[in-house]
Structure formats: structure tokens, C-alpha cells
C-alpha positions as CSV (number, residue, x, y, z in Angstrom):
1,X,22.9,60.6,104.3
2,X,26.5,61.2,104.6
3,X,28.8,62.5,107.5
4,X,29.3,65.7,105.3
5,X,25.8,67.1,105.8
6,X,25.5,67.0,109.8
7,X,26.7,70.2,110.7
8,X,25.4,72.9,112.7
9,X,23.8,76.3,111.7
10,X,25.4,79.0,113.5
11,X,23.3,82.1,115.0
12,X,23.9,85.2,117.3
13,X,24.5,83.2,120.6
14,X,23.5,79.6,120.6
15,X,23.1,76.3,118.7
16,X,19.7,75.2,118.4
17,X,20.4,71.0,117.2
18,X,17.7,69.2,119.5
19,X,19.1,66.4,121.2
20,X,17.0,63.8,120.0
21,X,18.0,65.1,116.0
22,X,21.2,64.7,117.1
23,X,20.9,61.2,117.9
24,X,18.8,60.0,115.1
25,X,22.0,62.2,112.8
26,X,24.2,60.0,114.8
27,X,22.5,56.9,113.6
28,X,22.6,57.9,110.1
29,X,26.1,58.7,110.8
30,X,27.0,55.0,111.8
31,X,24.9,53.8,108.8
32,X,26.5,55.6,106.3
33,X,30.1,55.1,106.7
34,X,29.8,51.5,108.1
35,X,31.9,49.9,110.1
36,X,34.0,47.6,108.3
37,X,37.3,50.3,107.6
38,X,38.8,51.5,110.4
39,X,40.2,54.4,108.7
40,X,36.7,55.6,108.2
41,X,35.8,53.8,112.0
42,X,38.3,56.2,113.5
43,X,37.3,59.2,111.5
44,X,33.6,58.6,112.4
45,X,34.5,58.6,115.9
46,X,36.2,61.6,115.9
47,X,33.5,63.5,113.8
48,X,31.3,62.6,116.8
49,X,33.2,63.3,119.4
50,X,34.0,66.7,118.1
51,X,30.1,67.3,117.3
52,X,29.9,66.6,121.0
53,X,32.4,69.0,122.5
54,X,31.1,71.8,120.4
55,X,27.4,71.2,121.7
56,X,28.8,71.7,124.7
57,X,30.6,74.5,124.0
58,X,34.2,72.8,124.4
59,X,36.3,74.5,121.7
60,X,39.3,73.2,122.0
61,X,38.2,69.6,121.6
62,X,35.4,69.9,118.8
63,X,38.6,72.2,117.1
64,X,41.1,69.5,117.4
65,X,38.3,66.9,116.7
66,X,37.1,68.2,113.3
67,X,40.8,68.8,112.4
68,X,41.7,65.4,112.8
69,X,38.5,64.6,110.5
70,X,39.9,67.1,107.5
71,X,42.8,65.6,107.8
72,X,42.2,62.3,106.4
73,X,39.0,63.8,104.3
74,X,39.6,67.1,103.6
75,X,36.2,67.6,101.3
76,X,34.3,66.6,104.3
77,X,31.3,69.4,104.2
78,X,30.1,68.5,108.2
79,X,33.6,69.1,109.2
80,X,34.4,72.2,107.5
81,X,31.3,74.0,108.7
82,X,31.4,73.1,112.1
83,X,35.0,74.1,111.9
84,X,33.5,77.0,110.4
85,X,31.2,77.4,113.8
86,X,34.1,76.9,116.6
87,X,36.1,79.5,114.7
88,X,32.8,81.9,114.6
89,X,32.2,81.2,118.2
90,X,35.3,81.6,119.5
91,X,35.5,85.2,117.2
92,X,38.1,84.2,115.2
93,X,36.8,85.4,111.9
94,X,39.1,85.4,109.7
95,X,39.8,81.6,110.1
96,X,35.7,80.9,109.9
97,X,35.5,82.9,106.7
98,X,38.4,81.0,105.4
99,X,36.7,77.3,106.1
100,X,33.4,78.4,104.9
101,X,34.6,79.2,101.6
102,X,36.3,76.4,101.5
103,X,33.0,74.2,102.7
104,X,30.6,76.1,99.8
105,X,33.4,74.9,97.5
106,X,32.7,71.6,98.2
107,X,28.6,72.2,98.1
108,X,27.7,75.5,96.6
109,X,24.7,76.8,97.6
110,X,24.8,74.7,100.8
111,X,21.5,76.7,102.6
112,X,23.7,76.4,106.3
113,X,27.1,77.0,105.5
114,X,25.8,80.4,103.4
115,X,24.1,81.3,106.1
116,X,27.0,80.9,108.9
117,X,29.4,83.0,106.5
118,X,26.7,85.6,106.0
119,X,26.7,85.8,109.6
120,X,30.4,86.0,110.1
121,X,30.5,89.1,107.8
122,X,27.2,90.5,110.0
123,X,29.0,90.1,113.6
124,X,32.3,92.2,111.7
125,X,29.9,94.9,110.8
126,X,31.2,93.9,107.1
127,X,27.3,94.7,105.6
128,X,29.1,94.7,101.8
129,X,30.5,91.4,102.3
130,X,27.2,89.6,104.0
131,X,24.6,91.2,101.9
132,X,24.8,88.9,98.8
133,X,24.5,85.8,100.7
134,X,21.3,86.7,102.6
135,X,20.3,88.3,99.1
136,X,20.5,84.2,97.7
137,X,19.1,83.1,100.4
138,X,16.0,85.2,100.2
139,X,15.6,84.8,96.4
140,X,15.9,80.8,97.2
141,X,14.0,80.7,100.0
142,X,11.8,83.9,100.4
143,X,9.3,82.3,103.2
144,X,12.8,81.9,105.4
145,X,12.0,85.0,108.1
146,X,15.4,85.3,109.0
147,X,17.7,85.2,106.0
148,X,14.8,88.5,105.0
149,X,15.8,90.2,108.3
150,X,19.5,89.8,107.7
151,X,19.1,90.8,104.6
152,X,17.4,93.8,105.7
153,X,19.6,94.1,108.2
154,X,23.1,94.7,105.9
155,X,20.4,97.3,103.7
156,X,19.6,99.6,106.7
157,X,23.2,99.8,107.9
158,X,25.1,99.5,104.5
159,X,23.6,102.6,103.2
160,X,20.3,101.3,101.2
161,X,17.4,102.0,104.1
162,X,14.6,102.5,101.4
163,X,15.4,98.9,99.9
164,X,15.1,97.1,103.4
165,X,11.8,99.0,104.2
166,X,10.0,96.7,101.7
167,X,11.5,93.6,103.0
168,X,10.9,94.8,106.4
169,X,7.2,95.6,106.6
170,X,6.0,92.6,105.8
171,X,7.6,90.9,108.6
172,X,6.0,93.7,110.7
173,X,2.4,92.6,110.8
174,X,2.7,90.0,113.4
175,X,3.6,90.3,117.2
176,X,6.1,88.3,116.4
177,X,8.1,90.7,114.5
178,X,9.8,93.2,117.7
179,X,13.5,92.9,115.7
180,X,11.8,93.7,111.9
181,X,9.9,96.7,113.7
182,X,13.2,97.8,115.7
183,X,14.9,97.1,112.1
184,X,11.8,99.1,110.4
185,X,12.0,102.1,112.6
186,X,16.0,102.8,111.7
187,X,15.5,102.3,108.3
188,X,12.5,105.2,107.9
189,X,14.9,107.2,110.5
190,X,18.1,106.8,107.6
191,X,16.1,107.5,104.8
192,X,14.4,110.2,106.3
193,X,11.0,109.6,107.1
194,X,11.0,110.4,110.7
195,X,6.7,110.4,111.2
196,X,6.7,107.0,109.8
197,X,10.3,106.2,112.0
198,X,8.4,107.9,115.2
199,X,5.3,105.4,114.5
200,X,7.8,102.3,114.4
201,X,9.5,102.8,117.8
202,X,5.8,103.9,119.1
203,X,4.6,100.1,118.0
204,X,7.9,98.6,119.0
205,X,6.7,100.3,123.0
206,X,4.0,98.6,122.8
207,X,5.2,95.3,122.4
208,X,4.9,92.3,125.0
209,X,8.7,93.2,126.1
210,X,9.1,95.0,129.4
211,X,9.7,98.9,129.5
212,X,13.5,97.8,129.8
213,X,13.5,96.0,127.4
214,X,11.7,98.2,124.9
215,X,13.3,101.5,126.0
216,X,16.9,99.9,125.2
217,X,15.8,98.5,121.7
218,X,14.7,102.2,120.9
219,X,17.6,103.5,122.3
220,X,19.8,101.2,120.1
221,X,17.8,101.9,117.2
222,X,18.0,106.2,118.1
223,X,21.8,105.8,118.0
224,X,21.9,103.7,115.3
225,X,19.9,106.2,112.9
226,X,22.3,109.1,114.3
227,X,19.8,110.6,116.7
228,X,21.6,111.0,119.7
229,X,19.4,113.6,122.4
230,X,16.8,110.6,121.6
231,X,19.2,107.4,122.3
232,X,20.3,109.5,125.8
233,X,16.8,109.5,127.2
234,X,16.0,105.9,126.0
235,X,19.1,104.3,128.0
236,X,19.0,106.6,130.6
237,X,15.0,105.4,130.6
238,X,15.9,101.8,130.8
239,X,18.7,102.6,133.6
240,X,15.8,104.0,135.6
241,X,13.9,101.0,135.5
242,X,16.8,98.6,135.9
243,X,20.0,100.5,136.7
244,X,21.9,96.5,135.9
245,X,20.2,95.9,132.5
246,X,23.2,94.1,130.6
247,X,24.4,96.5,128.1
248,X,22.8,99.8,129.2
249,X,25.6,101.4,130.6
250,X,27.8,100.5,127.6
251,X,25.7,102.0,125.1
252,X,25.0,105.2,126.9
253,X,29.0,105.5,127.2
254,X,28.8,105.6,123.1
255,X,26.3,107.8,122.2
256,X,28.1,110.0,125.1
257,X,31.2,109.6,122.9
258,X,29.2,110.5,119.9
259,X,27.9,113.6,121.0
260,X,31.8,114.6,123.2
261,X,31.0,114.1,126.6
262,X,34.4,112.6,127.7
263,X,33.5,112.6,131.4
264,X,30.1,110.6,131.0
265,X,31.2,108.1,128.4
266,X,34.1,107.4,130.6
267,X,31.9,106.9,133.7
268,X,29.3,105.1,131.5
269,X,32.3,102.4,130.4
270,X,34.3,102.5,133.5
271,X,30.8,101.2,135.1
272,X,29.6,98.8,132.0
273,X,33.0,97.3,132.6
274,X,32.7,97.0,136.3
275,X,29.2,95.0,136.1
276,X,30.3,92.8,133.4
277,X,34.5,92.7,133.1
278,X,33.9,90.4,130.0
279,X,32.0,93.5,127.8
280,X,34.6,93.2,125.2
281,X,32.3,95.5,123.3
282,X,32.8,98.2,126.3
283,X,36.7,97.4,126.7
284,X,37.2,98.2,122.8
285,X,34.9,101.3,122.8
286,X,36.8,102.7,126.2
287,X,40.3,101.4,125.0
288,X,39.5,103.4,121.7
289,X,38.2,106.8,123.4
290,X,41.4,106.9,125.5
291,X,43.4,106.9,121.8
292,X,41.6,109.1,120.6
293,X,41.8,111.1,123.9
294,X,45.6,111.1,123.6
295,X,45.6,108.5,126.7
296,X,47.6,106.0,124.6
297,X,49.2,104.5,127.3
298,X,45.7,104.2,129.4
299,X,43.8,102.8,126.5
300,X,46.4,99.4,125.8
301,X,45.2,97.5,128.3
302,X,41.6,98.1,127.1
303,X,42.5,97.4,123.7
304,X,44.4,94.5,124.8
305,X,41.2,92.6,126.8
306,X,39.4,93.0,123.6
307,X,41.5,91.6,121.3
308,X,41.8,88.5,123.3
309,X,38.2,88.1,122.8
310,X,37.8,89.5,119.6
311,X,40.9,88.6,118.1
312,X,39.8,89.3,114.6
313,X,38.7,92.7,114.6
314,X,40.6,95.1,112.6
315,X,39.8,98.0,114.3
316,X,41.4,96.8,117.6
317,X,44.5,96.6,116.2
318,X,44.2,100.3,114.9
319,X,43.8,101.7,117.8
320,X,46.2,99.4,119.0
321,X,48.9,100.3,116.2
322,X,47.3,103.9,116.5
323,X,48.7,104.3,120.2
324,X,52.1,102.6,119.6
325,X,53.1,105.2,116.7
326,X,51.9,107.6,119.3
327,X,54.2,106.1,121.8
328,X,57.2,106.3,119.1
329,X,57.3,102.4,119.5
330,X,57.4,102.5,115.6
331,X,58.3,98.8,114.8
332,X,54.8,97.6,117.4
333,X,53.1,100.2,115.6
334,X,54.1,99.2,112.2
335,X,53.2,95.4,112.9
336,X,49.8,96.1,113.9
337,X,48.9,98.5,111.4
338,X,49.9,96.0,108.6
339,X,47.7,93.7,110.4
340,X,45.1,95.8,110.1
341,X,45.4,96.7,106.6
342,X,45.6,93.5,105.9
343,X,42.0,92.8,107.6
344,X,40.7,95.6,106.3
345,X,42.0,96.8,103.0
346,X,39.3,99.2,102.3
347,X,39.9,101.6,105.4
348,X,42.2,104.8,104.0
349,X,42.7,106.0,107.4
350,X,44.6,102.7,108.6
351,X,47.1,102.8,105.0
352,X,47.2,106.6,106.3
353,X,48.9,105.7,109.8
354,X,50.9,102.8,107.8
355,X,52.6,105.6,105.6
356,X,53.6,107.9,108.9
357,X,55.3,104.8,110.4
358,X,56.5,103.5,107.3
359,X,58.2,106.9,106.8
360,X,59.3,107.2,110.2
361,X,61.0,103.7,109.9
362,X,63.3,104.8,106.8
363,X,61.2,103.4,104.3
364,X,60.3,106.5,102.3
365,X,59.4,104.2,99.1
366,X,56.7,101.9,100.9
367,X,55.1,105.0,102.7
368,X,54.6,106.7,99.3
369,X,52.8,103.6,98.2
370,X,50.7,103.5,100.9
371,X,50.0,107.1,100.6
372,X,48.8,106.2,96.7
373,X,46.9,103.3,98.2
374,X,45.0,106.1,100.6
375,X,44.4,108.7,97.5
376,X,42.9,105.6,95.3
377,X,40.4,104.9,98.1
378,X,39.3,108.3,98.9
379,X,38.9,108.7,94.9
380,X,36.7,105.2,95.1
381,X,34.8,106.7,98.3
382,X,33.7,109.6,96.5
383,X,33.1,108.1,92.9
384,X,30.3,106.1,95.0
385,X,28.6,108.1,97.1
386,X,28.5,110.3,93.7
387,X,27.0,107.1,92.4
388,X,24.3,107.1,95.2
389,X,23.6,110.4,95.2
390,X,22.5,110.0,91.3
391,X,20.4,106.8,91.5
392,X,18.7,108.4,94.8
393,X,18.2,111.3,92.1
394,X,20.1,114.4,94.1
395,X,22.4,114.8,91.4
396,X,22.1,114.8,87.9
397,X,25.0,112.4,86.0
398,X,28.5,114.3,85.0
């Protein structure tokens, strides 16, 4: 077994290598690369001393440590994935995405390291970009429970609801299955089948969680099908019950900014922010209504704590970019709006705001590029959802 294939599968929150598997990994560790180079000695040593620091959730040090590693071996498959974790971890995306590639370029069809980048492109909201490696991984390995919910996961919220349905109701019939049945209740609400959507959340109730508990999954999966009155009484439900439940206020404060009720979702942020000042979630959703407000100058700082938490997220910087050009600070403004083109190329609305600065700057020639760039995607935007609307059978073919 070589050093390469002791890495660490990345999830939502946590690690889940067992101590003792770690150990017996270490062992093979030692008996693979020997001890008789000390070359390979030293670069053993530092593979599990980095391995180490990241259990424990030491960055910096498992960063540093698996650096060191690539340096002298830069092939090495453990090192580039666990790279690949730290930089996940820490939310630095784009530098994760980057390493991963690089790791299933080494190993294609490495089962972990497809699974970590799927879940990059998942935590970015980036359903396009995640779907085809939880749609490998459930061809591969179709008994594998969760590659089928992320996979169902990028279909409900990347615009194909009725596809995810059949995934998702098998992994329904147990009482095992509350995030399938949260998952299976927003899919029949997207695609329109609100009986069969009503039944989901009325089995999801049910469940062994506490009213809390099951009041905020349906309010999450309300809002995330678009039905707002419904979302509003589920949190405010849960808040009831436990007026602290981590997260409640924060999503009450957006579906109050989804249905324009500035003063609530303000209170509702203010207050998710005040029980838990590291929400970076509720910083970038409160930073981002005071933009949109016309508060530039009160939404920076907001904008600002969540970039330093999530430091790759496109949309932070524009808002951030966004409030500058408001601001007439036109060279901040054109900085992070490039930034955020560059993270997100797809987004006509941030190549928009690039060709008012760009034009505002003296650079008439680059603004009417980016204003091409913005016609070409609205022309792609509508060429697909003319595409969906004929293979749902809404339209017939022109």
C-alpha cells in the first residue's frame, strides 16, 4: 500500500478516519517507503505529521506539511487530496478544486478524491459543476447511499426535480432516510406535485427528530421550493420551541428578504449574528441586503467578515465590488468585480457591473466587450431554458 492512498474523505463538517485505521495506515505507511533513504525518511515524516495536524484540525501545519511532501513528490495522490481537504475546510475553494484535479490526474476515478471535489462544487452551490461526479459515482457504486443523495441533491436544485425523485424514493423507505425525505419533499414541491410534496414534509414530522428539529428541516425545504408564507411559519414554529436553535433566526431573515420585509429580515440577521458572530452565512446575506438596500457603506463590513471566512465565494465580492462602484471608488470596484468574473464566468449580471466601471474608468473598448460577454450569456440562458421547456414537452421545437 503506498503513501499515496492514505488520504482523507472530506464531508459537510467532519473527518470520520477512526483512530485505530489511522494507526494500522501509519504502519503500512512505514512499510511501504522503508527506511533506508532519508529523502523518502523525511518525506514520510512529514506526510504524517501533516495527516496529524489536519485530524486535529490544525491548518496551517497539515498545509505546510503536505506542501513540503509535493514538493519532493509531486504525484503523490495522499498529499494532494488531503491538500485538497485543508483547502475545502478552510473554504478556500478555488485552491481545493485546483489540487483535486490535479490528484484525479494522477488516479482517475479515485472513489475519495471524486467525491471531495463533488463536494467542493456542492458547498459553492455550483450543482452543474458537482453533478457529473456524483453521477460516476452512482453508476460505479450504486449501493453508496450518499453519492445517490448528492446526486439527487445537484438534480432538485439544478433544475431537474423529476430525475432526483426516482433516485430519492428509494432511499425513503427506511427511518433512516430524514435528508432523502427532506430532499424528496422539495423535489415534488419544484416539479409541481405539491399533494405528494405536502405528504413528504408530513413523513419528514414524524420522524424521531424533535419538533425543532423537524419544523426547521421543513422550513428549509419551504424556502427552498419557493414557498415562502410556509417557510415563515415553519421557523417561526421552531423559534417557538427553541427561540436559540442555531440557524433559525438566519433563515427567517431570508425568506423575510424573499418576500420584502426589510425591517424583519434585518432584525432576523442583526439577531442570528448576535447569537453566533461567526454565521458567515448571516454576515453575507445581511452585508448583501444592505447593497441592495442602497446601504453600501453599512453592508462592507458585513461583506468583509464573510469573505474572510469564505474567501472563495464569488458572490461576496459582487456585492462587495457592487457597493464600491456605488461608492464611486471605481478602481476597488473594478478589482473585485474582475475577481468575480473570474470565479464565476457564467453570471451576466457581474460582466454587467464590470462594463459600467470599465466605462467609467476610460476604457470604452473593454466595457463594450464585456457588454458582448453579457448579451452572449443572456442568448445561452434563454437558448436553454427553451431547451428544457421542449424536453419537459411545454413547447413544441422551432
Amino acid at each position: 500500500m503506498s503513501a499515496a492512498f492514505l488520504f482523507l474523505i472530506d464531508s459537510a463538517e467532519r473527518c470520520f478516519m477512526r483512530p485505530t485505521i489511522f494507526a494500522i495506515a501509519l504502519l503500512l505507511l512505514s512499510l511501504a517507503w522503508g527506511n533506508t533513504a532519508r529523502a523518502a525518511d523525511t518525506s514520510r515524516q512529514a506526510f504524517e505529521a501533516a495527516t496529524r495536524a489536519l485530524q486535529s484540525g490544525n491548518y496551517e501545519d497539515a498545509e505546510a506539511g503536505f506542501r513540503k511532501v509535493l514538493a519532493t513528490d509531486p504525484r503523490n495522490l495522499g498529499a494532494l487530496a488531503n491538500l485538497g481537504v485543508v483547502y475545502s475546510r478552510t473554504r478556500r475553494y478555488a485552491k481545493a478544486i485546483e489540487v483535486y484535479q490535479r490528484a484525479l490526474r494522477v488516479s482517475p476515478q479515485e472513489r475519495g478524491v471524486e467525491l471531495n471535489l463533488g463536494l467542493v462544487y456542492l458547498k459553492q452551490e455550483d450543482y452543474h459543476h458537482a453533478l457529473p461526479y456524483f453521477e460516476q459515482l452512482n453508476t460505479r457504486y450504486p449501493e453508496d447511499r450518499q453519492a445517490a443523495t448528492l446526486l439527487a441533491t445537484c438534480m432538485v436544485f439544478g433544475g431537474q426535480p423529476e430525475k432526483a425523485i426516482e433516485i430519492l424514493k428509494p432511499l425513503t423507505e427506511d427511518t433512516s432516510g430524514a435528508d432523502a425525505l427532506y430532499l424528496l419533499g422539495v423535489a415534488y414541491a419544484r416539479s409541481g406535485q405539491m399533494q405528494a410534496a405536502h405528504e413528504a414534509f408530513a413523513r419528514l414530522l414524524s420522524s424521531d427528530a424533535s419538533p425543532a428539529q423537524s419544523n426547521f428541516l421543513l422550513g428549509k425545504a419551504y424556502y427552498d421550493a419557493a414557498h415562502f408564507d410556509e417557510a415563515e411559519r415553519a421557523f417561526e414554529d421552531v423559534l417557538h420551541a427553541d427561540n436559540s436553535f442555531p440557524g433559525a433566526h438566519r433563515e427567517l431573515g431570508k425568506v423575510y428578504i424573499s418576500t420584502q420585509r426589510k425591517a424583519e429580515a434585518e432584525k432576523e440577521l442583526l439577531l442570528a449574528l448576535q447569537q453566533d458572530p461567526q454565521d458567515a452565512s448571516a454576515a453575507y446575506f445581511l452585508g448583501a441586503f444592505y447593497v441592495q438596500s442602497g446601504h453600501y457603506q453599512e453592508g462592507l463590513p458585513y461583506l468583509q467578515r464573510a469573505q474572510r471566512t469564505m474567501p472563495d465565494s464569488w458572490a461576496i465580492y459582487f456585492y462587495l465590488g457592487k457597493a464600491k462602484l456605488q461608492m464611486n471608488e471605481d478602481a476597488a470596484a473594478l478589482s473585485l468585480l474582475r475577481q468575480a468574473a473570474e470565479m464565476n464566468p457564467d453570471d451576466s449580471g457581474t460582466y454587467y457591473l464590470l462594463a459600467r466601471v470599465l466605462r467609467a474608468s476610460g476604457r470604452p473598448a473593454e466595457a463594450e466587450a464585456a457588454m458582448h460577454h453579457v448579451e452572449e450569456l443572456n442568448i445561452a440562458a434563454l437558448e436553454a431554458e427553451r431547451r428544457a421547456l421542449r424536453d419537459a414537452g411545454i413547447v413544441g421545437a422551432r
